[in-house]
N, C-alpha and C positions, 0 to 999 in steps of 0.2 A: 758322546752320544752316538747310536747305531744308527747308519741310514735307514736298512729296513730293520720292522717290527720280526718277521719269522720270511719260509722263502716260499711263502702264499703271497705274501704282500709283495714282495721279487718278483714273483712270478706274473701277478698282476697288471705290475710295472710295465714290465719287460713285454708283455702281450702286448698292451695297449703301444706299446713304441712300434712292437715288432707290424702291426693289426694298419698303420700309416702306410706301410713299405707298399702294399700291395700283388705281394708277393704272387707268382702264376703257381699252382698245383703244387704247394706245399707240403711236404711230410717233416715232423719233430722228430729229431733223431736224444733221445734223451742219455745220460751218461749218470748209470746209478751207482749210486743208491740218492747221493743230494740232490740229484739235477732232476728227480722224477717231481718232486713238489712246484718243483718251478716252471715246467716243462707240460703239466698240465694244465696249470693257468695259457699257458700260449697254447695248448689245442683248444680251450674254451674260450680265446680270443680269435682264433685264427678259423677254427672248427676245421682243424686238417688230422690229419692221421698219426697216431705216433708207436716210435720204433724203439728199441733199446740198440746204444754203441755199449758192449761189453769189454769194459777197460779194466785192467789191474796194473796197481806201482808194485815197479820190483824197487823194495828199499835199499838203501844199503847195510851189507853184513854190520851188525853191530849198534845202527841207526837204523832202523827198519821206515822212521819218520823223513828220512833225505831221499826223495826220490833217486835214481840212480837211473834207472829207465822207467816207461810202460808198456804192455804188450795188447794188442786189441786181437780178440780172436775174429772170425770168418775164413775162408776159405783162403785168403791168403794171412797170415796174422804179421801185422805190422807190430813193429820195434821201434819205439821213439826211445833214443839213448841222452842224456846229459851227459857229453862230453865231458864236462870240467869234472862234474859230480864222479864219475868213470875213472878218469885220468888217476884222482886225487886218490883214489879208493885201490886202484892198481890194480882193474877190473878190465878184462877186453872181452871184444864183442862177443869171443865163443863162450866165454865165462858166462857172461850176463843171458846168452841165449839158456843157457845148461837150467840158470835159474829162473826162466822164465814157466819152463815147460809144468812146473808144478800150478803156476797160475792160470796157463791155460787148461790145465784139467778143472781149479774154480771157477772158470769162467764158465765154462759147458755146464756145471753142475749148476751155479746160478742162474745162466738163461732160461733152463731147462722148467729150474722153481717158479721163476718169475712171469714167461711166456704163457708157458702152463699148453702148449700145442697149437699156439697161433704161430705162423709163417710170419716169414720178415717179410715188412713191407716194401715192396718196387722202390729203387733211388730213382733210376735210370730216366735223365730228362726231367726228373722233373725238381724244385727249388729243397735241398736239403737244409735243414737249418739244427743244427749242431745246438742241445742248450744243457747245459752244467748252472751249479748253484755260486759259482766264482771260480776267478784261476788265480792261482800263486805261482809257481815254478813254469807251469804249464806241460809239463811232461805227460800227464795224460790225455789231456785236450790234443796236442800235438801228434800221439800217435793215433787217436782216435780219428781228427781231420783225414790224417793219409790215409786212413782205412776206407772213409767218408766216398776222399775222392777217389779212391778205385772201382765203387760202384757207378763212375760215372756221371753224377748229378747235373742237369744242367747251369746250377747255379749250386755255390756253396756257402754258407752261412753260420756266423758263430756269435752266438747270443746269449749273454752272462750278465748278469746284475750288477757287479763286479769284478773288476781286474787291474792288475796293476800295469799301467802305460807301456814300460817299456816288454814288458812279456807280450801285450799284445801287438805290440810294433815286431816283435818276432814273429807272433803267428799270422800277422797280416800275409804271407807269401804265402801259406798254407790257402786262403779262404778268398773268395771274393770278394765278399762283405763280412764287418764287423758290426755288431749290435751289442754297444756297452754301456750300462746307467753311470755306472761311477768309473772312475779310472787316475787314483789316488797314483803319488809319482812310485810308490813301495809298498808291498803289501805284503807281514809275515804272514799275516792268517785270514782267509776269509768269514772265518767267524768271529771275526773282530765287527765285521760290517751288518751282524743280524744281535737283536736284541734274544730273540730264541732262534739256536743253535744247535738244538738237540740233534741226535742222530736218528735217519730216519732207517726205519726196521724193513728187512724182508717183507713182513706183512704189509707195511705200507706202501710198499712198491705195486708187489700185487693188488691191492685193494685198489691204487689210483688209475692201475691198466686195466683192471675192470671198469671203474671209472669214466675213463676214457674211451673203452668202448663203446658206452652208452652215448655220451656226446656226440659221438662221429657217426653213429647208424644213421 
């Protein structure tokens, strides 16, 4: 049986945990395309401000589905590599950068679609809170945090419906805090843990940042 029903009901969740904290000047850092449904529930809990991390998995050649790294763009773009996933694949770091650069041209073109000419929102000082619709591998959650924290936040935060124990005992060094509803010992798929798992659309992305604008004025 699915813990949750879709990642409205996740998201729900996860506000009402996050909504306890009492977090000081809060902004959602959301990781799309999954983490915007969830990610909105905690700005209608929290009624703070929300931002997009623009992440892409470089797969591996041939597996495009095995994470291999991911690259977050901004002004400095972070590279979270899986070592082992690397190693095994006989991939090095200039290789992996070579094939990132195409991802970072989607990345531009997608914020671009999604923002639609809203500015990023301020980190700086004030409680970032990182939220995705689950982690598996963690690879792009990971390079997303270091991006996170290069803007400075005074606190950093990573808040997922679910994840598997020992990935987030890796990204614990990354974040100050962890905010996580389930945390099963292994997790192939995080859509194992929603009853509806569809994917969510461009459009949807858009529609919920609109959304959310409404809430926050």
């Amino acid at each position: 049986m699915s813990e949750f029903l879709n990642r409205t009901e996740a998201g729900k969740a996860l506000g009402a945990a996050l909504a306890l904290k009492g977090y000081k000047d809060p902004v959602i850092l959301a990781l799309p395309r999954g983490g915007v449904p969830v990610a909105i529930e905690v700005v209608r809990a929290l009624r703070a401000p929300i931002d997009l991390v623009m992440v892409r998995k470089i797969g591996m050649p041939g597996q495009p589905e095995l994470a291999v790294a991911a690259i977050v763009n901004g002004d400095h773009p972070q590279l979270a590599i899986n070592e082992d996933v690397a190693e095994h694949a006989g991939l090095s770091h200039d290789a992996i950068w070579r094939m990132a650069q195409t991802r970072l041209t989607e990345i531009r073109r997608r914020r671009e679609l999604y923002v639609q000419g809203r500015g990023s929102i301020p980190v700086e000082g004030r409680t970032a809170i990182v939220v995705d619709d689950g982690i598996a591998t963690g690879a792009t959650v990971r390079a997303s945090l270091k991006a996170v924290r290069l803007r400075k936040p005074a606190k950093l935060v990573l808040a997922v419906p679910v994840a598997a124990s020992d990935t987030l005992e890796e990204l614990s060094t990354e974040v100050d805090e962890i905010v996580c509803l389930l945390k099963p010992h292994s997790l192939m798929a995080v859509g194992a843990h929603y009853a509806d798992f569809d994917q969510t659309s461009d459009e949807d992305v858009v529609r919920l940042l609109e959304e959310a604008d409404h809430l926050t004025q």
